[in-house]
C-alpha positions as CSV (number, residue, x, y, z in Angstrom):
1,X,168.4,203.5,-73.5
2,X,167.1,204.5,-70.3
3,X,169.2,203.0,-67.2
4,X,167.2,201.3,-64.6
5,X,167.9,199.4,-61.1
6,X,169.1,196.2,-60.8
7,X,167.0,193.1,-59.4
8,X,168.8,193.9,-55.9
9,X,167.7,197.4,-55.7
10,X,164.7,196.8,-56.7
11,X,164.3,194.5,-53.5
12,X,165.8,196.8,-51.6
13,X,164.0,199.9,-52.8
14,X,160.4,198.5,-51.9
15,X,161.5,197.1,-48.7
16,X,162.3,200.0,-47.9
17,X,159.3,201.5,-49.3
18,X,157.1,199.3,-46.9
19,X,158.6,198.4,-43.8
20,X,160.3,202.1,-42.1
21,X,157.8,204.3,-44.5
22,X,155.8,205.5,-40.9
23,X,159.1,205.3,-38.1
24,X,158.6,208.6,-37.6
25,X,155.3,208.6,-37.1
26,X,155.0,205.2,-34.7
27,X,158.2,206.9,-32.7
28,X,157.1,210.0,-31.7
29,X,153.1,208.5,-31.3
30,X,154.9,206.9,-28.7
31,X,155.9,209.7,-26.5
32,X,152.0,210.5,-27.0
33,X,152.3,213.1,-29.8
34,X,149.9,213.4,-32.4
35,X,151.0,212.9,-35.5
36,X,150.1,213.6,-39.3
37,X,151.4,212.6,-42.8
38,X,151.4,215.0,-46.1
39,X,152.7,215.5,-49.6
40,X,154.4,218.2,-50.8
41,X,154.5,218.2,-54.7
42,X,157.7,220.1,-55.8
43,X,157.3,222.5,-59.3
44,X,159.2,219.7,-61.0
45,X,157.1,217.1,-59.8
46,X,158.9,215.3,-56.8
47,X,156.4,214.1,-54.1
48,X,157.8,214.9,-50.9
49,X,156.5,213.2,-47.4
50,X,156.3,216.1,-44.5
51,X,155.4,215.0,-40.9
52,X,153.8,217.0,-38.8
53,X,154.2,216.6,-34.6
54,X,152.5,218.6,-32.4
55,X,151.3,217.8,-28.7
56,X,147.9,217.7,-27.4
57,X,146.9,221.1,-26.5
58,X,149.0,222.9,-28.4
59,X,147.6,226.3,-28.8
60,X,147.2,228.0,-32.4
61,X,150.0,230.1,-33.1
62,X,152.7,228.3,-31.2
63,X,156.0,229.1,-32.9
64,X,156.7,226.4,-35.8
65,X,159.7,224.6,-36.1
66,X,160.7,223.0,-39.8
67,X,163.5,220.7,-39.3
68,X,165.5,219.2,-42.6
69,X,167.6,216.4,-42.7
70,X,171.2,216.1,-44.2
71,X,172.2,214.6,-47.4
72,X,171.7,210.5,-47.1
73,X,169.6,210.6,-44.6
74,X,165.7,211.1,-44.0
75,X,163.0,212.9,-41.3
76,X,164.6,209.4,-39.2
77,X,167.4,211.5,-37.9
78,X,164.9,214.1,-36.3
79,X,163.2,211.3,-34.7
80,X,165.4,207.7,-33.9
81,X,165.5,208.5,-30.2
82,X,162.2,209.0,-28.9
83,X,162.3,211.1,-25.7
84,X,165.4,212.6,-26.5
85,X,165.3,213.3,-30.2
86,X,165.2,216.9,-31.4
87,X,161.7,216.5,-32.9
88,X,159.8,215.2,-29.7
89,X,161.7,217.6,-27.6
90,X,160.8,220.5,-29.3
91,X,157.1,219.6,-29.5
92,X,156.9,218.7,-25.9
93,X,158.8,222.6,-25.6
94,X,155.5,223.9,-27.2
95,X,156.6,224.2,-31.1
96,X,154.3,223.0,-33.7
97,X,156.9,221.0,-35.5
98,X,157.4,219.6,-39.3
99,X,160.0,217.4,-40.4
100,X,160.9,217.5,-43.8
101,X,162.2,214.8,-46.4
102,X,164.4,216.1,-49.4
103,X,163.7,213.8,-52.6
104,X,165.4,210.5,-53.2
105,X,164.8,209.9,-49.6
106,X,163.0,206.8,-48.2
107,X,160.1,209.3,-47.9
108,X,160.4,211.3,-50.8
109,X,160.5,207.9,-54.1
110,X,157.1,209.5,-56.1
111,X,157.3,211.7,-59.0
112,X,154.4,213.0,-61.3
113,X,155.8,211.6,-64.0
114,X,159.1,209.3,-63.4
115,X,158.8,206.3,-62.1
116,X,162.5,205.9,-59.6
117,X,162.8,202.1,-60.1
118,X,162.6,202.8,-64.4
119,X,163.2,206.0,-64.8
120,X,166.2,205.7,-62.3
121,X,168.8,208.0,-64.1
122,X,166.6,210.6,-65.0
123,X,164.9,210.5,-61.4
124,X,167.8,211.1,-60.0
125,X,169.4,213.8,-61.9
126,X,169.6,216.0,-59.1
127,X,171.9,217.9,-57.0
128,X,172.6,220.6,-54.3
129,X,170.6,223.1,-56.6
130,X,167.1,221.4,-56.7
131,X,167.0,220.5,-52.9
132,X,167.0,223.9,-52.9
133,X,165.1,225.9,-55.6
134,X,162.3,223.8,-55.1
135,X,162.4,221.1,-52.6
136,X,162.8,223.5,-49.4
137,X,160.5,226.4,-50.7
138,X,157.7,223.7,-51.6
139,X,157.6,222.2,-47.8
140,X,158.4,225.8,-46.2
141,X,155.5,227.0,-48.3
142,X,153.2,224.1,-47.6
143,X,153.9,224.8,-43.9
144,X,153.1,228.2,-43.6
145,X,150.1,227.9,-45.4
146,X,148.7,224.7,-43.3
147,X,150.1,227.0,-40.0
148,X,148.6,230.2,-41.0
149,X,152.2,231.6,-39.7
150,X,154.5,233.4,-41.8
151,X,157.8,232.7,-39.7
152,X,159.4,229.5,-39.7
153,X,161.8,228.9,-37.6
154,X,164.2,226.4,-40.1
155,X,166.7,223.6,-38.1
156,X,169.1,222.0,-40.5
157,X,172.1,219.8,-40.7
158,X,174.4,218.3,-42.9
């Protein structure tokens, strides 16, 4: 038999669904950057939430920055202090910049197919491997296509 949440994560998965789902966009909208939210299907059917930041202004073919967050952690860490987070800095400094959301995440709870709070142990029967065989490629791709550029300049951390 499938394994699914528990009552308590199930509280705790939709609050978190509903009440920090945009923090990335409110934050950085408040150092007056425009801001824009897209899905990213993965090949295996992950929906992934992308932000996109960029500054008034900002002239086509600025260099594009893609930055990805650690394990247990979210697009959040790009952004959770305003003027001086990496995000807003780097789109104040000119760069077109995305801010991608590995599945599992906060951000990142669709699927095609699996539902996280029933399906829960086949929705998350994932590791090192599928983050990166189709969760990076899928929001790299989608970002060069919407940019029109073909480099990407890629900040990580873990």
């Amino acid at each position: 038999k499938e394994k699914s949440m528990s009552t308590m994560d199930k509280m705790m998965f939709n609050l978190t669904q509903t009440t920090m789902q945009s923090l990335p966009l409110k934050a950085a909208e408040r150092e007056g950057i425009k801001t824009e939210k897209h899905i990213v299907i993965t090949e295996d059917g992950y929906h992934l939430t992308v932000y996109h930041l960029q500054t008034p202004g900002l002239k086509p073919g600025s260099p594009v920055a893609f930055m990805q967050h650690g394990l247990f952690s979210s697009a959040d860490t790009w952004i959770s202090r305003q003027s001086l987070s990496p995000a807003v800095r780097a789109a104040k400094a000119g760069y077109d910049v995305w801010l991608g959301n590995n599945r599992g995440t906060k951000y990142a709870r669709e699927h095609s197919t699996l539902k996280a709070t029933k399906h829960y142990s086949k929705y998350f029967d994932y590791s090192y491997f599928e983050l990166g065989k189709f969760d990076a490629p899928a929001q790299i791709d989608f970002v060069r296509h919407k940019t029109g550029q073909d480099k990407v300049t890629w900040i990580g951390h873990s």
